[in-house]
C-alpha positions as CSV (number, residue, x, y, z in Angstrom):
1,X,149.6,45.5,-4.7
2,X,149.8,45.6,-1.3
3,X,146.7,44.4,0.8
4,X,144.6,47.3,2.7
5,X,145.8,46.5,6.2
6,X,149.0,46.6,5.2
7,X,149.3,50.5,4.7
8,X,151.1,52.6,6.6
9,X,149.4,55.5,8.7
10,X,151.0,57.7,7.0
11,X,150.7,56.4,3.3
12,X,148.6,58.4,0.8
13,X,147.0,58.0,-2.5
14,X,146.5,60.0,-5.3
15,X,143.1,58.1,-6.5
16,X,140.4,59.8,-6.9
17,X,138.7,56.7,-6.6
18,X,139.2,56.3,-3.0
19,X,137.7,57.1,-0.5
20,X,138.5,59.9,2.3
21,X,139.6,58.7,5.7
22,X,136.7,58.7,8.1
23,X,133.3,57.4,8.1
24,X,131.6,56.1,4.9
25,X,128.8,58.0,2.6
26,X,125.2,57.4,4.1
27,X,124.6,54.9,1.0
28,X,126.8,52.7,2.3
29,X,125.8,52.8,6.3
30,X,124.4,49.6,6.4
31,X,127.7,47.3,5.8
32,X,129.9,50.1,7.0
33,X,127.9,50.4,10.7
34,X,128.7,46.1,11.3
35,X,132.4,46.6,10.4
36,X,132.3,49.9,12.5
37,X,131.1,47.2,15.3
38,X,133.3,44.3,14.5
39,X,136.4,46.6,14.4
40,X,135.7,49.0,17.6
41,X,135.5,45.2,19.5
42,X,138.8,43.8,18.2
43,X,140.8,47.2,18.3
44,X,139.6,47.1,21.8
45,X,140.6,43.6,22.6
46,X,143.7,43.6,20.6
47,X,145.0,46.8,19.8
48,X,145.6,48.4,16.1
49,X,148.6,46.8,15.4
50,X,147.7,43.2,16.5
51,X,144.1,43.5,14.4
52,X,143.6,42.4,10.9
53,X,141.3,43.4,8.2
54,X,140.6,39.6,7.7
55,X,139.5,39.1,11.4
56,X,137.4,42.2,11.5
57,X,136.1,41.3,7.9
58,X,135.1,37.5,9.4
59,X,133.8,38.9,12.7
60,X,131.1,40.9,10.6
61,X,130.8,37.8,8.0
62,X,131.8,39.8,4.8
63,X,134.6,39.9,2.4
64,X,137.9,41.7,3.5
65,X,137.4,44.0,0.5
66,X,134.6,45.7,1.7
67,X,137.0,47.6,3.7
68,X,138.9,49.2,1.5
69,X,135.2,49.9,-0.1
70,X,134.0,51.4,2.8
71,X,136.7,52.9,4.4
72,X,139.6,52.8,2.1
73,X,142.4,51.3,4.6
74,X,142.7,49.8,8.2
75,X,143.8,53.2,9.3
76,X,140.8,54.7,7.9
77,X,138.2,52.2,9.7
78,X,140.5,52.9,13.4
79,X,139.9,56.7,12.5
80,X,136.2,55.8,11.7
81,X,135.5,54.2,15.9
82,X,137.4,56.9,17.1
83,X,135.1,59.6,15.6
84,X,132.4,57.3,16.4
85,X,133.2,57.5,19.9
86,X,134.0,61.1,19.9
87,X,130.3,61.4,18.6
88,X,129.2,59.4,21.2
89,X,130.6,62.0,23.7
90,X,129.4,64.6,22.5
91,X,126.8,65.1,24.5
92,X,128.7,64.1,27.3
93,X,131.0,67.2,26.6
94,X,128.3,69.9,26.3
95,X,127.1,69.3,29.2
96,X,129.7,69.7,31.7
97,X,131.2,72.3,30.0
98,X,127.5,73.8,30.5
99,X,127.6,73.0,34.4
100,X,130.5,75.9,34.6
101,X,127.1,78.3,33.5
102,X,124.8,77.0,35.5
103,X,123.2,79.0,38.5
104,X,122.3,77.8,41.8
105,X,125.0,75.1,42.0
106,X,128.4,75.5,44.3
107,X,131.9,74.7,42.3
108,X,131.6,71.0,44.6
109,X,128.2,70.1,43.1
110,X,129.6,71.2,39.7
111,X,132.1,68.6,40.0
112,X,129.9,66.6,41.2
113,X,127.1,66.6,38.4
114,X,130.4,66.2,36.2
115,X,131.3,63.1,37.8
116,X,128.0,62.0,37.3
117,X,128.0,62.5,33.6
118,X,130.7,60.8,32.9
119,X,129.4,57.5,35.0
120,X,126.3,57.8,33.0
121,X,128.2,57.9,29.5
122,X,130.9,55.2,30.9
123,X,127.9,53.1,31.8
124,X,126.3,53.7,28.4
125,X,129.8,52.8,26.4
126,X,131.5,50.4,28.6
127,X,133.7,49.2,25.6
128,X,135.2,52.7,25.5
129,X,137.5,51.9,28.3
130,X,138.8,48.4,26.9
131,X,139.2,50.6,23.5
132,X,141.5,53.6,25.4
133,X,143.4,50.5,27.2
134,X,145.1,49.6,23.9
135,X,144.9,52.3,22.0
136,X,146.5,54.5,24.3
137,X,149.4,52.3,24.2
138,X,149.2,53.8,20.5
139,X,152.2,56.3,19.4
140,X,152.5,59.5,16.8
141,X,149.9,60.6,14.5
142,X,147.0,57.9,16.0
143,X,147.8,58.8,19.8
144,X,147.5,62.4,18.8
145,X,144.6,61.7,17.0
146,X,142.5,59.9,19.9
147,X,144.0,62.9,22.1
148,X,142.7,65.6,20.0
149,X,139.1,64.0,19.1
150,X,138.5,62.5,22.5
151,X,140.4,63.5,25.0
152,X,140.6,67.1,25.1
153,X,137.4,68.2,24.4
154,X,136.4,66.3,27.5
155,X,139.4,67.3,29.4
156,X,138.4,71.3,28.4
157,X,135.3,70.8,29.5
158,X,135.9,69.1,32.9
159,X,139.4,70.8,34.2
160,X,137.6,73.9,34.5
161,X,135.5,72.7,36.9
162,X,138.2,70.9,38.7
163,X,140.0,74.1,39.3
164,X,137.1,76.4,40.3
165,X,136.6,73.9,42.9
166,X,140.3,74.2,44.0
167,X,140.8,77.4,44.2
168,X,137.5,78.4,46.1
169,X,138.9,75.4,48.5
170,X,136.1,73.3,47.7
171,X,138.6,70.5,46.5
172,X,142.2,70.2,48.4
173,X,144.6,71.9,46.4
174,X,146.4,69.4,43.7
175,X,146.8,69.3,40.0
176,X,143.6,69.4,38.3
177,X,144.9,67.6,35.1
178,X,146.2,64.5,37.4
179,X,143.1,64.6,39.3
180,X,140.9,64.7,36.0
181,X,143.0,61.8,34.3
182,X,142.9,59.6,37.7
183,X,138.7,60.0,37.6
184,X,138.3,59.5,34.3
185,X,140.6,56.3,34.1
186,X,139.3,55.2,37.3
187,X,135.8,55.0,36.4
188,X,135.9,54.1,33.0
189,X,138.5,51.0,33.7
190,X,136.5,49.9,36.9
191,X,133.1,49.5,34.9
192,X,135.1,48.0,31.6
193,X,137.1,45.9,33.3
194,X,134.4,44.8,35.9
195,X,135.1,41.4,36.0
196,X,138.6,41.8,37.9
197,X,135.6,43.0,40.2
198,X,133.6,40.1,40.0
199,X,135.3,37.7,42.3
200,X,135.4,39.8,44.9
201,X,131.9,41.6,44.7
202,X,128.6,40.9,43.3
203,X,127.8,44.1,41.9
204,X,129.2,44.4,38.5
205,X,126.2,41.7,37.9
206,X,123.5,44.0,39.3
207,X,124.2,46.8,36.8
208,X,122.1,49.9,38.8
209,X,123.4,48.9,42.6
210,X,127.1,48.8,40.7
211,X,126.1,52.4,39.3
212,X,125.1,54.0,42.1
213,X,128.3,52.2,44.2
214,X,131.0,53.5,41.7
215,X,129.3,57.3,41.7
216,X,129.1,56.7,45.5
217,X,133.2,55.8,45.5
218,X,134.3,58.3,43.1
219,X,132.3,61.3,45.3
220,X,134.0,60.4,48.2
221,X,137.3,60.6,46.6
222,X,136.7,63.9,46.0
223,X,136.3,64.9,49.4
């Protein structure tokens, strides 16, 4: 019988035994939420291929069974962070795709409060960045998968934005799909990565001056 990490992402099973892919039943949160943990970290640092049940298993100081009994494969638990993280977003997503409704502000200070957002959520999930670093590098079903579940709601929500801005000339006329994808990865790789920063600047270590400094940066940007 071949071991749980070792399926394929595209294996299935007829057992009606096991589990669905995705999170775990409520009953089983506790055990499920410090694997959720373990794994997010080492699919962040590592990547999916290069991760092992066993090390996420050790990191959270349980038996490598328990997940295939809470998630039923390795596939499973990566599918479980991402719709973690997608949760996570959520909010994040409703509310600048609300900006595009909201009175009194010009198409600028839309993108603006946007850009805002997301430095508030980045700052929030930091790890998020290390996690899109490898799993981006990802291919097929799992790349379409993070795409679909993260990326475009956000990307929906924000491009619109992007090119009311553009074509009132409030932004310089460009593609807003590269200019979304160079914020987004901007921000989000500056704070996760931040101690490539470190050497050079103290900020990353005084967490609200480095806020307000990357918001500052990624305004004037903008133009």
């Amino acid at each position: 019988m071949k071991h749980p990490e070792d399926r394929s992402p595209h294996a299935t099973t007829t057992s009606s035994s096991r589990r669905p892919r995705g999170r775990p039943a409520c009953s089983d949160a506790s055990g499920a939420e410090a694997l959720l943990r373990s794994a997010r970290a080492a699919f962040a640092r590592s990547g999916y291929e290069a991760t092992s049940v066993r090390e996420i298993a050790r990191a959270s100081g349980v038996d490598p069974a328990l997940v295939a009994h809470h998630f039923g494969s390795k596939e499973a638990l990566w599918i479980a962070v991402v719709d973690q993280i997608a949760e996570e977003a959520a909010s994040m997503v409703e509310r600048t795709a609300a900006l595009r409704e909201t009175p009194g502000l010009t198409s600028h200070a839309r993108v603006e409060q946007a850009v805002s957002i997301l430095i508030d959520q980045v700052f929030l999930t930091p790890d998020v960045g290390r996690f899109f670093s490898t799993a981006a590098t990802e291919s097929g079903e799992r790349l379409e998968l993070l795409i679909e579940r993260v990326v475009r709601p956000f990307r929906d929500a924000f491009v619109p934005l992007l090119i009311d801005a553009i074509e009132v000339g409030a932004l310089a006329r460009q593609d807003p799909d590269i200019l979304f994808m160079m914020l987004a990865n901007a921000i989000s790789k500056t704070v996760a990565y931040s101690q490539v920063l470190s050497p050079f600047s103290s900020l990353p270590r005084r967490a609200k001056e480095f806020k307000r400094a990357v918001l500052t940066t990624a305004l004037a940007m903008l133009g």
